[in-house]
N, C-alpha and C positions, 0 to 999 in steps of 0.2 A: 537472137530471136527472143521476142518474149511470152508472157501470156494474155491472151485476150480476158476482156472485160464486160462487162456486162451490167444492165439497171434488172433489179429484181422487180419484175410490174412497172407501178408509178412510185415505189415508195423510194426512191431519189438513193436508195442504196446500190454503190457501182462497187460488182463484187470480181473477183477474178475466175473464171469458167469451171476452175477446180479448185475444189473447196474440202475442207476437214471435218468429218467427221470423227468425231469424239466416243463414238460406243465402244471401240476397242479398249478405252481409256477406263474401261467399269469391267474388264477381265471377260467379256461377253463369249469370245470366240475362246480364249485361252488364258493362262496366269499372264500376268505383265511385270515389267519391271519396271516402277513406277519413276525412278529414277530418268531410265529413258521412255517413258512415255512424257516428261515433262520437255523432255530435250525434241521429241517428235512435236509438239507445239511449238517450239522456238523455230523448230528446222522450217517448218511450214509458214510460221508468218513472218519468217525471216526471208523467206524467197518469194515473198507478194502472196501466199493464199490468207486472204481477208478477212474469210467468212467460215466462222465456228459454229458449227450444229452439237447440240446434247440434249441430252434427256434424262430427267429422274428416273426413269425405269434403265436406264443403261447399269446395268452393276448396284441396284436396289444404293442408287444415290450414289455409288463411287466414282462414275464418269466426270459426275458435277466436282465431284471433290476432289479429282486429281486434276482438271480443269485446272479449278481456284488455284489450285498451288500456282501452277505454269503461268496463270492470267496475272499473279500477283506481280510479277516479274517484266511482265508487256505493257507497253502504253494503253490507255484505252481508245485512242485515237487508230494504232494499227490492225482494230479488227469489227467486224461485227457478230452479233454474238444471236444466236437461236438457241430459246429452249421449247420446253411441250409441258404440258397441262396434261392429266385424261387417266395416263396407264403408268401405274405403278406396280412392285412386285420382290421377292426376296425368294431365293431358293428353287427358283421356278415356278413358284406361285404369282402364277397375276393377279392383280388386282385393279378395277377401273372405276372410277370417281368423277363423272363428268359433271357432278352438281358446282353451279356456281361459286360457292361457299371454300369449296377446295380447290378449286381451278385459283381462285385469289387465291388464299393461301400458300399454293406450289409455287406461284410465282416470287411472293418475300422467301419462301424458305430457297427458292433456287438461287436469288440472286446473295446470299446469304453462303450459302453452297461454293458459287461462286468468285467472289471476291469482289462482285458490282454492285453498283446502286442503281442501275439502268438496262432494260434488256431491250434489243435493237428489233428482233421479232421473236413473237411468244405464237407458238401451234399447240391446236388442239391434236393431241396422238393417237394416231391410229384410230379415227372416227368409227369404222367397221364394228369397233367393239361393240357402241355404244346403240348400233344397229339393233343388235340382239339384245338389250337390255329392254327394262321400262321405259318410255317415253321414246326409245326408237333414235332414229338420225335428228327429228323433232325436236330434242332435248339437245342438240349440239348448238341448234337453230335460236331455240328459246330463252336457252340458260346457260351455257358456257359461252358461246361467241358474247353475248350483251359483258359477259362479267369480265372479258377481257378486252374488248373495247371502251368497257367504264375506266380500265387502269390505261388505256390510249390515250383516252381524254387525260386524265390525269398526268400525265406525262411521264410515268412508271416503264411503261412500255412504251414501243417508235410504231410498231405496223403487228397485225394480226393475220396467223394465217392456220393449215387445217392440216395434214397428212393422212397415208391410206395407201393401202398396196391397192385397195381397188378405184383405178379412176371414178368408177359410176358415181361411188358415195361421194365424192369429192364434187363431182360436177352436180350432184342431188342436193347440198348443200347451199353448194354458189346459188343454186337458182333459188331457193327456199329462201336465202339470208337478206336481210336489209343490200342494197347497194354499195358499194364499198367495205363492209364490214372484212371482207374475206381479202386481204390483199395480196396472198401468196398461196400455194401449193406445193407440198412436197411428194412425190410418188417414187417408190422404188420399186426396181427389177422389171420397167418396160419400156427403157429405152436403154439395151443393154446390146450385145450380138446374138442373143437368140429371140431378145422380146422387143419390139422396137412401137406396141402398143400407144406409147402414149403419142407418137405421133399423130393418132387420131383425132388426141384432143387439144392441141396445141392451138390450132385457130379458134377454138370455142376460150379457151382463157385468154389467148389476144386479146379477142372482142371484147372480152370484159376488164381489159388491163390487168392481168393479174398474170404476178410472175410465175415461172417453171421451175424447180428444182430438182433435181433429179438425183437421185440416189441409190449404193449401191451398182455402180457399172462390172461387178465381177456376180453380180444377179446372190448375193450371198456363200459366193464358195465356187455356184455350178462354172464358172469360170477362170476354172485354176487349176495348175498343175496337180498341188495337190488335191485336188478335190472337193467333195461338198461333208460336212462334219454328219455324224449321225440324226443328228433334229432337223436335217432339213428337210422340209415340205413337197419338194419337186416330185414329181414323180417318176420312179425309177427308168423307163425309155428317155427321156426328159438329161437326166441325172447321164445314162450311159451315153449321149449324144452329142453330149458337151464333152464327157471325158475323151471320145473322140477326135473330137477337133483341140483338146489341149495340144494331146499326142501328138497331132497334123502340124500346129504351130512350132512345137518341139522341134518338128524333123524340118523344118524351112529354119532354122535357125535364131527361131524369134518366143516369145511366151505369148500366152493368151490374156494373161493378165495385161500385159502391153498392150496390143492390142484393142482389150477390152477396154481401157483406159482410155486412149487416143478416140475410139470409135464413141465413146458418150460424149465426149470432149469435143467433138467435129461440130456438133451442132448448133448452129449461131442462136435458135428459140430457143434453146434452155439457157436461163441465168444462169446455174452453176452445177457444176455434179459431183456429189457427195462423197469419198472414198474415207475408209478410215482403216489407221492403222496404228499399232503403239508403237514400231520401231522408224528413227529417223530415216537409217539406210532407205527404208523404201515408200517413206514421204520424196523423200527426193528423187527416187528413182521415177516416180509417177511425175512429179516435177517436171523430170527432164523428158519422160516420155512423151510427153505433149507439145513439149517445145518440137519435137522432130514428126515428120512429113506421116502419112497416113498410108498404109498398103491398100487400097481399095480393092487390088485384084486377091489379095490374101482374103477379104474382109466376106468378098463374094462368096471365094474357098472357103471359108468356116462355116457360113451361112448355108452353105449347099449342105454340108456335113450334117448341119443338124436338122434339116430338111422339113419335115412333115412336123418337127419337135417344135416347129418358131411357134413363140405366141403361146405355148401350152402355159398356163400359168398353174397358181395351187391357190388354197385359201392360208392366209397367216394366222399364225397364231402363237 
């Protein structure tokens, strides 16, 4: 058995369903060994996952920088490569820069970072910030999309796209922007087993050709044995509802993290979904969990467990 594939939009990128995420690559959740987080990029597009996500704000630049090492090593034909513009940070300190001027700029400094001279698609990160700033979602609209579209044209970058826990901003955007400028989305934690939101908006990004991304199918932690880390968001009913159904998965002989996995992965409208991780062992283990058959009747079972909690989402931050 292998893995299914998938076109992101129209931008003629045919990616495989599950895809790498690079944030654990910048020490985000925990210390790494960089060593084998280089090896976790081999493992992963050594068994067909294609498609690379990162971002400057992952590890205040280190995500990009252990990247590069691993990239320097791969063909460039074996993958395609996503970075973001927007939200930068050190220490726990964010910081966000959506003016034109620096959105270029993160882009030569990432591909720099990187080890490319080409990035296949460049998002604007975490739009919501920029909500709350001056100029509003307006300023995503006015000044950062036109400035990464100008390096489109240019042939710097292949395809333009946006990201956001919250679809609204996402879909606020598409409709405000020029026609085509926006040719992908990424959303995480609502097409997971407690949040299955973004199926609301899937037929409104068809209609506009633009593809799905999904990200984060263990929702940040709340789907996992061990737990959710202290900084997460969720809210504690939320947080205890899921640690229930870990347990439940436990005692049928299966994880949640599996599970969690195959159940974002079932879905033929999403182009790809997100997972990241620094060690190989469990690049592959998500590998292979996909390849094998889906519990549906378990999937119900979790589902019921966290009950009245589906859909409870939080604000990021």
């Amino acid at each position: 058995m292998s893995l299914f594939y998938n076109e992101i939009g129209k931008t003629g990128m045919k990616v495989a369903r599950l895809a790498f995420g690079a944030s654990s690559l910048g020490g985000v959740f925990h210390e790494i060994n960089e060593k084998k987080a280089i090896e976790a990029v081999h493992t992963a597009v050594d068994n067909g996952l294609n498609f690379i996500d990162v971002s400057p704000y992952y590890g205040h630049y280190k995500a990009e920088t252990v990247l590069g090492k691993a990239l320097k090593e791969i063909p460039r034909s074996k993958y395609y490569l996503s970075t973001k513009v927007g939200r930068y940070g050190k220490d726990g300190m964010n910081t966000w820069d959506y003016s034109a001027k620096r959105a270029t700029e993160s882009v030569y400094e990432s591909m720099e970072r990187l080890n490319i001279d080409h990035i296949d698609l460049i998002n604007v990160h975490d739009i919501e910030f920029q909500a709350a700033l001056p100029g509003g979602l307006q300023k995503v609209v006015d000044e950062t999309l036109p400035a990464l579209v100008e390096l489109r044209e240019k042939g710097v970058v292949s395809h333009v796209g946006i990201t956001d826990l919250q679809l609204e901003n996402l879909k606020w955007v598409v409709d405000h922007a020029p026609g085509g400028t926006v040719e992908s989305i990424l959303n995480f934690c609502h097409f997971c087993l407690n949040d299955d939101k973004l199926n609301d908006y899937l037929g409104y990004f068809e209609q506009k050709g633009i593809g799905v991304i999904n990200a984060s199918p263990l929702a940040m932690g709340l789907l996992s044995e061990r737990g959710v880390p202290d900084w997460h968001p969720a809210p504690r009913p939320l947080v205890e509802a899921c640690a229930k159904a870990a347990q439940y998965c436990k005692s049928r002989g299966t994880s949640i993290e599996k599970l969690a996995v195959q159940y974002s992965y079932s879905n033929p409208r999403i182009a790809t979904n997100l997972f990241s991780s620094a060690n190989p062992a469990n690049v592959l283990k998500n590998i292979e969990a996909v390849q094998e058959p889906l519990d549906w009747d378990l999937v119900f079972e979790v589902r019921d467990i966290i009950g009245n909690q589906q859909r409870v989402t939080w604000c990021n931050s």
